[in-house]
Every structure is written in C-alpha cells, then in structure tokens.
MARDOLUM-176976 format. One line per field, with one value per residue (C-alpha): residue number from 1; y, x, z; chain. Coordinates in steps of 0.02 Angstrom, whole numbers, plus 50000, padded with zeros to 5 digits. Layout:
% residues N
n NUM_... $
py Y_... $
px X_... $
pz Z_... $
chain A_... $
END
This chain:
% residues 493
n 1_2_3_4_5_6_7_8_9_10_11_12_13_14_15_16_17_18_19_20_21_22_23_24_25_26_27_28_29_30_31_32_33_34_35_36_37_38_39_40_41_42_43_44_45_46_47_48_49_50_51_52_53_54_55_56_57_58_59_60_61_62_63_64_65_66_67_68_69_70_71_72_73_74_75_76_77_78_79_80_81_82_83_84_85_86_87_88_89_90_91_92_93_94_95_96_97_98_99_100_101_102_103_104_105_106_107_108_109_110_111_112_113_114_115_116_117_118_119_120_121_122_123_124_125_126_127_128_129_130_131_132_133_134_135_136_137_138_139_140_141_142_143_144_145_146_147_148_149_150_151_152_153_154_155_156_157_158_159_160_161_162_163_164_165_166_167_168_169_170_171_172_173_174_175_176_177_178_179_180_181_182_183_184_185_186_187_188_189_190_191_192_193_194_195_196_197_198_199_200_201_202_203_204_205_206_207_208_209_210_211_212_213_214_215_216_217_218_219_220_221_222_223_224_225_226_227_228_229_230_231_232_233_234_235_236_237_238_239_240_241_242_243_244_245_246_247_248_249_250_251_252_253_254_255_256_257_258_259_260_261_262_263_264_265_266_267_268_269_270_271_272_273_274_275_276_277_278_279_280_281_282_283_284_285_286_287_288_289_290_291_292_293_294_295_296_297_298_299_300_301_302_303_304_305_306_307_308_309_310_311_312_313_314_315_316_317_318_319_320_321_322_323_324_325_326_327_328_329_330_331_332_333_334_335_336_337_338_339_340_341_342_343_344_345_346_347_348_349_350_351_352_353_354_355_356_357_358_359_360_361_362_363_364_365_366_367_368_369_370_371_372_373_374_375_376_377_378_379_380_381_382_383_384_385_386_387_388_389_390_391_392_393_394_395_396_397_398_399_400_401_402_403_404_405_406_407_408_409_410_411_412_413_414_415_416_417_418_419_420_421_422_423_424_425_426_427_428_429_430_431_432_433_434_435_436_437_438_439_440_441_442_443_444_445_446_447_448_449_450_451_452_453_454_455_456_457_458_459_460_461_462_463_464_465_466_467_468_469_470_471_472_473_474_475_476_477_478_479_480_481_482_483_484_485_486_487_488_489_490_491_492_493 $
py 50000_50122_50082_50123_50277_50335_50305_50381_50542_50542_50515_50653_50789_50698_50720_50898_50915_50843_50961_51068_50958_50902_50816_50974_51079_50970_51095_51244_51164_51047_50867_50903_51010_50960_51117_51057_51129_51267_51405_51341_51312_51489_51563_51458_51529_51698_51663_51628_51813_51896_51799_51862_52031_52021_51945_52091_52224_52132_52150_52333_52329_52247_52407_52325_52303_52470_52552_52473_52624_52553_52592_52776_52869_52728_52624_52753_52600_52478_52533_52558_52403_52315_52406_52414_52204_52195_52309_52184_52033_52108_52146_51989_51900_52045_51953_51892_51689_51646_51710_51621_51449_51309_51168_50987_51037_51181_51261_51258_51453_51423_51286_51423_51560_51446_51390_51587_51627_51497_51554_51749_51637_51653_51835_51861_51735_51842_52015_51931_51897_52061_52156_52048_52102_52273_52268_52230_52360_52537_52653_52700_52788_52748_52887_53054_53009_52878_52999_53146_53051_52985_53131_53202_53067_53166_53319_53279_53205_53352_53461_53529_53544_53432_53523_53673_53626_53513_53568_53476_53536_53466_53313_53281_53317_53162_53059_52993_53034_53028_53163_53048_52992_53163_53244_53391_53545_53659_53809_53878_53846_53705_53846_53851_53689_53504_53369_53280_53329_53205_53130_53248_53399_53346_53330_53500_53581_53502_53539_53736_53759_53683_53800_53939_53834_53874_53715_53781_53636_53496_53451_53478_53467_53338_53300_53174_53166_53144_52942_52936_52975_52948_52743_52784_52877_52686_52698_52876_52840_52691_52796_52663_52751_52605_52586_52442_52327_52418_52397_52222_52201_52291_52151_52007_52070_52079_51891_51823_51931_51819_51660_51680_51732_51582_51416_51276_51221_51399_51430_51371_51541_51629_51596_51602_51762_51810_51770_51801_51967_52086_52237_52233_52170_52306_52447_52357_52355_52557_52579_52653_52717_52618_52478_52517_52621_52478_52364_52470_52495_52311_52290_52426_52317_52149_52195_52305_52185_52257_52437_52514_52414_52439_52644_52638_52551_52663_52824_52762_52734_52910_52993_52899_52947_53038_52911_52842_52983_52924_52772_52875_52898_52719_52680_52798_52682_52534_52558_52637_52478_52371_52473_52617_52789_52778_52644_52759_52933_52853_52756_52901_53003_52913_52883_53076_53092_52987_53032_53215_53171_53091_53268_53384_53431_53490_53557_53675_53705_53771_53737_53841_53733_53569_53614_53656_53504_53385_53493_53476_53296_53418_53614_53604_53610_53419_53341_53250_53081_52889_52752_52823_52925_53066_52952_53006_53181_53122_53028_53162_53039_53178_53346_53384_53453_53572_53520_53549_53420_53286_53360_53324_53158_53115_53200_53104_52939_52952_53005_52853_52707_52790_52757_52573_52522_52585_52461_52327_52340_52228_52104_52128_52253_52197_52303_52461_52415_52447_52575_52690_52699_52682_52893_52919_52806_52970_53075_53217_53074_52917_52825_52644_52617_52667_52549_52406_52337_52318_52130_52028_52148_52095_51930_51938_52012_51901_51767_51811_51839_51689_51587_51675_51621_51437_51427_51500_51378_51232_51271_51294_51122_51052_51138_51063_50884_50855_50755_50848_50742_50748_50667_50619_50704_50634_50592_50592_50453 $
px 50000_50136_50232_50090_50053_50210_50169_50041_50095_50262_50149_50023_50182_50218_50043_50051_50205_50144_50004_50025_50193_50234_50371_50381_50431_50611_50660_50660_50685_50846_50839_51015_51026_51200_51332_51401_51257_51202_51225_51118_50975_51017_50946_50825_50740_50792_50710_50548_50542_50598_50421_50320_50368_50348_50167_50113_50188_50073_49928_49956_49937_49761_49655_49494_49586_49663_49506_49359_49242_49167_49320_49307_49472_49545_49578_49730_49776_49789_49955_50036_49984_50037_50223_50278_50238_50354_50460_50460_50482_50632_50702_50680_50781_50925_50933_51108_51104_51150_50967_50884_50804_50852_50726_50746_50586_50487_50374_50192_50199_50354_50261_50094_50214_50267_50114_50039_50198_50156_49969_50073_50173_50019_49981_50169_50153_50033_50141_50271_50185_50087_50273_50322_50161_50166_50341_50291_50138_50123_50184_50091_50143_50072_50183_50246_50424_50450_50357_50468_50616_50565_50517_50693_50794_50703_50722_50906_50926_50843_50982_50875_50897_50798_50807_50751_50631_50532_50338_50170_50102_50217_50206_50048_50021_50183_50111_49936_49958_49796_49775_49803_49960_50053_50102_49993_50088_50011_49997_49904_49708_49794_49835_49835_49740_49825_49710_49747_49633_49519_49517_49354_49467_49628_49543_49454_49621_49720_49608_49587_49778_49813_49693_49798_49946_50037_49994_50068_49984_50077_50262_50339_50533_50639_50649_50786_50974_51043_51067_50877_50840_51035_50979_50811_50928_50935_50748_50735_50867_50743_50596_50537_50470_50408_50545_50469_50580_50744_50658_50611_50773_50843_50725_50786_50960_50916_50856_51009_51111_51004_51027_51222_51247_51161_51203_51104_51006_50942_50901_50695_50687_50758_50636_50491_50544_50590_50409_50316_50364_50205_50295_50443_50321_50231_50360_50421_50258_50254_50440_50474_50678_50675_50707_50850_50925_50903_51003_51152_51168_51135_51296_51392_51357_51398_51554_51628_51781_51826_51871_51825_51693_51613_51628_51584_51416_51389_51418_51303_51174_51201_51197_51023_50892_50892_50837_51016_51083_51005_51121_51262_51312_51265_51404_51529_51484_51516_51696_51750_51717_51762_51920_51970_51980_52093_51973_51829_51909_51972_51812_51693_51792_51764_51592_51548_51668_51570_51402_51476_51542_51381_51288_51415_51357_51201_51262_51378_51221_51112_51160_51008_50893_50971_50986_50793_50759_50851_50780_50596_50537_50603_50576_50407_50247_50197_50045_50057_50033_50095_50084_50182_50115_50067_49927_49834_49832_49777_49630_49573_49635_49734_49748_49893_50056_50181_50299_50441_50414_50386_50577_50625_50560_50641_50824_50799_50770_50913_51012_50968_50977_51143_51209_51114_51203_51363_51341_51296_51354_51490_51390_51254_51297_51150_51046_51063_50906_50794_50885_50932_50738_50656_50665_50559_50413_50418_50406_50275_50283_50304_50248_50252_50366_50514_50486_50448_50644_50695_50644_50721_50866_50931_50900_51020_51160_51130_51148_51325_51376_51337_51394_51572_51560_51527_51653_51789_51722_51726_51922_51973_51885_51994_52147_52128_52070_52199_52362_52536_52668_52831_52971_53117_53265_53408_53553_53731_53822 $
pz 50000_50039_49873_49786_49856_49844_49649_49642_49704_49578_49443_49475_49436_49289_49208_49263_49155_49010_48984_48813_48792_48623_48527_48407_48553_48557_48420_48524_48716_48691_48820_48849_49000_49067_49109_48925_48854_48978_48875_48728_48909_48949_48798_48762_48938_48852_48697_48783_48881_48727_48628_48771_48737_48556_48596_48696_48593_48452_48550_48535_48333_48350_48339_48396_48575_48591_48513_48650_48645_48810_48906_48852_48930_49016_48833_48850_49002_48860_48760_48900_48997_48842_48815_48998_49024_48835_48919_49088_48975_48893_49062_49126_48954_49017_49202_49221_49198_49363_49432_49276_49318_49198_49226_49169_49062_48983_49091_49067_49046_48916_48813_48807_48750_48632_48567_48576_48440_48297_48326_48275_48138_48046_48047_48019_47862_47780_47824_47728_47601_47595_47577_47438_47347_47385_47328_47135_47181_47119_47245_47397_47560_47729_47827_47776_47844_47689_47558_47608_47609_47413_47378_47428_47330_47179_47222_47220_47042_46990_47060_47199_47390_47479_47640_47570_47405_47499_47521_47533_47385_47274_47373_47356_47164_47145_47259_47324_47497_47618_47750_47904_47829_47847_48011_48076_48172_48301_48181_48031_48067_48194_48319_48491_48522_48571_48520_48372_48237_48164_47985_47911_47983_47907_47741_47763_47815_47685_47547_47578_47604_47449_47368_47447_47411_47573_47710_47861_47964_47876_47902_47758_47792_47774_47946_47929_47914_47736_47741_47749_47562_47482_47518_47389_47265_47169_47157_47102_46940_46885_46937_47030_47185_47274_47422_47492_47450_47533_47705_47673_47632_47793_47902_47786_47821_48017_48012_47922_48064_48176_48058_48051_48261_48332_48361_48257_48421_48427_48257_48262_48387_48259_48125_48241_48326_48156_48049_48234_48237_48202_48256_48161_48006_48046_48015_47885_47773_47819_47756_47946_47937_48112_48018_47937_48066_48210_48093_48082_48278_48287_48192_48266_48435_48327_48265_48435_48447_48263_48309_48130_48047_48221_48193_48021_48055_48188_48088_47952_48085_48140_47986_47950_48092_48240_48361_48348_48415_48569_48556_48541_48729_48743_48614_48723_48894_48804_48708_48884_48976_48840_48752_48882_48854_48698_48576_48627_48574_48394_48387_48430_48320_48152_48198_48201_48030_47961_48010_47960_47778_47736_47771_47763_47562_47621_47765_47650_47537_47657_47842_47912_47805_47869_48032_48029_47953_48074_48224_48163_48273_48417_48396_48254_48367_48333_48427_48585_48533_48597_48686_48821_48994_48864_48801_48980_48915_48736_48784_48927_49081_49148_49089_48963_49053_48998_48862_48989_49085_48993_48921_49104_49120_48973_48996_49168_49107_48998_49127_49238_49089_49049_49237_49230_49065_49152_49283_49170_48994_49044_49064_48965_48819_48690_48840_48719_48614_48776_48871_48718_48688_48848_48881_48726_48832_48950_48795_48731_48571_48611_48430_48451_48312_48443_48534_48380_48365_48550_48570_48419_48404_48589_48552_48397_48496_48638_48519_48451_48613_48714_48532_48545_48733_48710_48570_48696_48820_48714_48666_48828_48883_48714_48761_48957_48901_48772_48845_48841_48756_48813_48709_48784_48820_48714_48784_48723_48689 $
chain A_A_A_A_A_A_A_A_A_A_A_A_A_A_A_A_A_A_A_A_A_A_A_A_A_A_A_A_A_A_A_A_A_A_A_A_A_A_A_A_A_A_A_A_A_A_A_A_A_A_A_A_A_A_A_A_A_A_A_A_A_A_A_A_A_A_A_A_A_A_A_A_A_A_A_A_A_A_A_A_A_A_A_A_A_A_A_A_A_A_A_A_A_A_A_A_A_A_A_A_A_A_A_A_A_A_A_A_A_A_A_A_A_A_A_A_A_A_A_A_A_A_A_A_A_A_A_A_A_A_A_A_A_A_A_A_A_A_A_A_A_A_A_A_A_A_A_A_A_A_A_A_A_A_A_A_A_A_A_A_A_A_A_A_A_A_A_A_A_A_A_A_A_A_A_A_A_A_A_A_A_A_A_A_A_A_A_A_A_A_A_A_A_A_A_A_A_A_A_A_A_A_A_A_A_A_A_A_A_A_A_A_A_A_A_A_A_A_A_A_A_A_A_A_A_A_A_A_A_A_A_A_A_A_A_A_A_A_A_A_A_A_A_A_A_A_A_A_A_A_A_A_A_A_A_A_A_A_A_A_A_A_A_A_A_A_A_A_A_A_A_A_A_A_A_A_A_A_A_A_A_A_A_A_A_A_A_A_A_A_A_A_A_A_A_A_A_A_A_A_A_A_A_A_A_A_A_A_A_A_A_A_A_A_A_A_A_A_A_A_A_A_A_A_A_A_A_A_A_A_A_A_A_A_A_A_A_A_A_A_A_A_A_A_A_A_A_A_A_A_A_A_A_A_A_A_A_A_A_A_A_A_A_A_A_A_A_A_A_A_A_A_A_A_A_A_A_A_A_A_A_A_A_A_A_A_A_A_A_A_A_A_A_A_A_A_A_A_A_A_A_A_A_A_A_A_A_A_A_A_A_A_A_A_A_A_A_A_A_A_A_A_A_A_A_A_A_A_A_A_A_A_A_A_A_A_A_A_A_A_A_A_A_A_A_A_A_A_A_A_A_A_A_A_A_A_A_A_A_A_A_A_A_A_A_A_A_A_A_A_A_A_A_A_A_A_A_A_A_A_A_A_A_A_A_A_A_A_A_A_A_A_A $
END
C-alpha cells in the first residue's frame, strides 16, 4: 500500500508536466541540460521572455483592443499596459544567467508562450507575404516620413535641395498621399489647440491650404538626416518610387544577422521570433527608417571587437535617423568599459566623421535649412501623441502638462539608463536596444514604432555573444582535456 502511494503521488507531477507538451517543442527546448550545454538552456529561457514581449507588443497593433469604445478614457491603460509588460519581458531576458532557472523541462507558461507565437506565425506569414506584393505594387505611402524622404531622393537628381525645396504641395500632386498619413503641426488653422485633429478635419484643412497653396499645418521638411533619402537615390534613377523593397530588405538582412549569430540548436527561435514578429512586420510594410537604422546599431554592437567596421556602422546609423543619436552615449559607455579611454576617442571620432561626411554637402548648401530640418521631430509644434504616459493627456485621463516636463522626464530617464548600462554593459551590452529607447516612453511622442525593434534585436546580439562564449568555452575544455606529450630528452652518447 505504501509503494503504491508513493506512485501515485510521483505520477500526479508527471501528468502535470505533460500538459501542452509536444514532441515538436524538442526543436526549440533541447533534452540536453547538462553544464556542456548550459549556455544553449540559457537562451533558450531567454528566447521565451523575449516571445512574450513580442506577443504583447502585438497586442498593441490589433486596433479592435486598443480602440474598445466602452472603456472611454481609460483604453489610453491599454498601450501602455501592453508596452511596459514587453518592456518587463525584455528585462527579465537581460537578468544575468546565474538568477535564471534552467529546469529539466519547459514550463507550462514556456510551452503556452510557445504555442501563443506559431498562433502569430500566421499573421506574420501573411505580412510577409503582403510586403512581397506590395513590393511589385504601384507606389503608395502609409507615413509622411518615407514619402518625404522619396520625395527628397528626387528632388536631388533634379539638382535641387531637399532640405530646402521640399513642400506639401508638390508632394501631394507626385504622390497619392491621404490626409492621416502626413504629420499635423500646432499652427496655421491648427493653432493654439493640442488634440489631434480628426480625419474629416485633416481633409478640410488640407484641401483649403492647397487652394491657397501654402499648408502651414503639415510638416513639410525633410525632417531626417541625409542617409535617409541617399539609400532611395537607386529607386529615384529607375523611377521606381516604390521603396518597399529596401526595408524588406533591411529586416531580411536583420534575420540572416540572427541566422548567422546563433548556434544551430537555437536557430527554430530565430525563424519564429523572426516570421512572429508583428511589430517589426509592421514597420516594415510602412517603410518606417526604424528599420534600417536599428540594423546598423545592431551591427555597430555585433562587430565592437573590430574597432572600425564597428565605427563605420555606427556612423552610418548616425547619419540615418535621429533616434540613433540616442544610442550614441550608449556607444561611448560601452567602448569605455570594453576598450578604455583611447578605443573610445578614435572610435567616437570616426563615427561623428562619418556621420559628418555623409551630410556635410548639404550642410555646406544650406546649413540653416538642414539644421531646421534635422531639428523639426524636436523644435516644430507636433501633437502630443503615443503610447507612452502622454497618452493620459491624449485621451482626457489627465489633463495635458507642459511640454517641459515631459523634456524632464525624458532628459531624466536618459540620465538614469545611461548610469544602469554603466553598471551593466559589461555584462550585458546587447541592453542598448531597451535602454537607448526607453526615455522616449516618458516622451511628449512616444509612437510605438520606437519601441517596435527592442525585442528581436537583443535577442540577435545576445545570440553572438553567448555563441562567441561557448566557442571560447569549448576550446578551453579542448585545450585542458587534450594530453601533453613529452618526448624524451636525448642523451649523448
């Protein structure tokens, strides 16, 4: 009786950790969980946090969630609900390994994640295959950003400066651009209000400044640096304005980063966080620059033992949006702790040259102009919008605060993930892709496209990393295991 109580009460944990458990899932949780093959355990467990955050961040893109009319101002709750548990998900695939539990098996929470992700394989299926359509499509722009940026590629051929030629009117007669797909400024008949006008009035605007052709309310600069529209010079020469397919191109590139980083055993994440991704596939079907941007930092960070491929990459990321200027102290921390004082001054230097060479043309040509145009995302009067705390103000939660202080919650969280990635780039450098871009969250904009490549990017970079790890590992294991043969000492006759 005793010996077959005492088997019954082994077996009942074994059922309990068979639910949801399937031979499939041997692909992406390896049987082989000796110290051999801890690191491969490691990020597996890493893997699964960084697929919860993707999940919630796609939770954010389904409009019928974020948009319940029945929740009234609180659906504000929603976005950021959804980015700060990505945001905790992501922190929690940064934890150093020794505080990460490797179990014998999958959790039941791992194998849902799991499961939850191929359910997003589908919807990410059908992004894929919705870019490679619209790549063969005629043109169409879903963000001013990416039509003022083609638009600039044009101007260029035609011998004209884009930082100063650039206007809506002319915009809109080349391209098919709908009212909600421009950016609206606090001026003209937008004055002195901060609510974020509605579709009927952005029409109505739109259509009686063009009449007058001056549009005051509409951004109309090129509001990025020079890198942004040089990349679309190929398709202005063709005059194939469709730039789709360089974005694509920039994930594609991303994923074979991925591909090429990790080990074979980890490679199923990599397609699934890869296809899975609905943010990232989301940017990329808008040609958002965050795409191509986040891939150049991601090899700037790939490439840090090679001191001027490294720079270069970094430069070019510079010299393409503005966001990865937020990396740029970032970059500093980490060739200090990693190089010294010396790496980081020759390092920091070439960066900026290049970042400097690539603009300095129109800089020469009109450095007022360019200026004005880099400086627009931060001194044109832009709506509050977000997913951020300033989505409290937007949907009447709270009442809207002074510009100046979301400027101070910002500087401040930059000033505290600066002094946190000090203490732990070391460790954990890949850390960047959150803490670079967590300030903006306390921004007056906070669009969720800053937030889109965090997740898979740390992922790829924790993946090099822990690959170049093992492989020291494994040779110093060789180099301890393999016997020392001694010949003998001659001796003379």
């Amino acid at each position: 009786m005793a010996l077959r109580s005492v088997t019954a009460q082994t077996a009942l944990p074994q059922q309990e950790k068979q639910l949801f458990s399937y031979k499939w899932m041997r692909a992406f949780f390896t049987e082989d969980v000796s110290s051999a093959n801890s690191a491969v355990v490691e990020l597996q467990g890493r893997a699964v946090w960084i697929a919860l955050a993707l999940i919630f961040q796609s939770l954010n893109e389904i409009s019928y969630i974020t948009n319940i009319a029945q929740l009234g101002p609180f659906r504000s709750l929603l976005p950021m609900v959804f980015f700060l548990a990505s945001f905790y998900a992501v922190w929690k695939a940064l934890r150093p390994a020794s505080t990460m539990k490797t179990p014998g098996q999958p959790q039941l929470w791992q194998r849902i994640v799991l499961m939850l992700m191929l359910i997003l394989t589908f919807i990410g299926g059908i992004q894929l295959a919705r870019c490679v359509i619209l790549s063969f499509a005629p043109v169409q722009f879903t963000n001013d950003g990416t039509s003022l940026d083609t638009n600039a590629a044009i101007l260029l051929l035609e011998g004209r400066n884009p930082y100063t030629d650039s206007n809506i009117p002319e915009l809109m007669r080349r391209f098919n651009i709908q009212p909600d797909w421009t950016t609206p400024l606090r001026q003209g008949q937008f004055a002195n209000r901060l609510d974020y006008p509605q579709m009927a009035e952005l029409q109505s605007v739109l259509n009686t400044s063009l009449k007058a052709d001056e549009v005051p309310e509409f951004e109309a600069k090129v509001s990025y640096p020079a890198l942004s529209f040089l990349t679309l010079v190929p398709f202005a020469v063709f005059k194939h304005y469709n730039v789709l397919p360089f974005y694509v191109l920039s994930y594609l590139l991303l994923v074979y980063l991925a591909w090429k980083a990790a080990r074979p055993e980890l490679r199923p994440w990599v397609l699934l966080l890869a296809i899975a991704n609905i943010p990232m596939w989301a940017s990329t079907v808008g040609g958002n620059l965050d795409i191509f941007y986040s891939l150049l930092v991601v090899m700037a960070w790939l490439k840090r033992d090679s001191r001027w491929i490294s720079a270069l990459f970094f430069g070019l990321a510079l010299a393409s949006k503005q966001i990865a200027w937020y990396f740029a102290p970032f970059y500093m921390i980490m060739l200090l702790r990693h190089y010294g004082l010396k790496a980081t001054i020759y390092r920091m230097s070439f960066a900026g040259a290049v970042a400097l060479l690539i603009n300095l043309p129109f800089i020469i040509w009109d450095p007022q102009a360019w200026f004005a145009g880099v400086m627009a995302p931060i001194a044109d009067p832009m709506f509050p919008m977000g997913v951020g705390i300033i989505n409290l103000s937007v949907t009447h939660l709270i009442p809207y605060l002074p510009t100046s202080f979301y400027s101070i919650l910002e500087y401040g969280g930059m000033l505290g993930a600066m002094i946190w990635y000090w203490r732990t780039c070391r460790e954990r450098p890949e850390s960047v892709m959150l803490l670079a871009v967590l300030p903006l969250f306390l921004a007056w904009r906070s669009l969720a496209s800053y937030f889109y490549c965090i997740a898979f990017p740390i992922f790829i970079i924790q993946a090099a990393r822990n690959t170049s790890r093992t492989k020291a590992s494994e040779e110093e294991l060789h180099t301890r295991q393999t016997p020392t043969i001694s010949l003998p000492t001659p001796i003379n006759a």
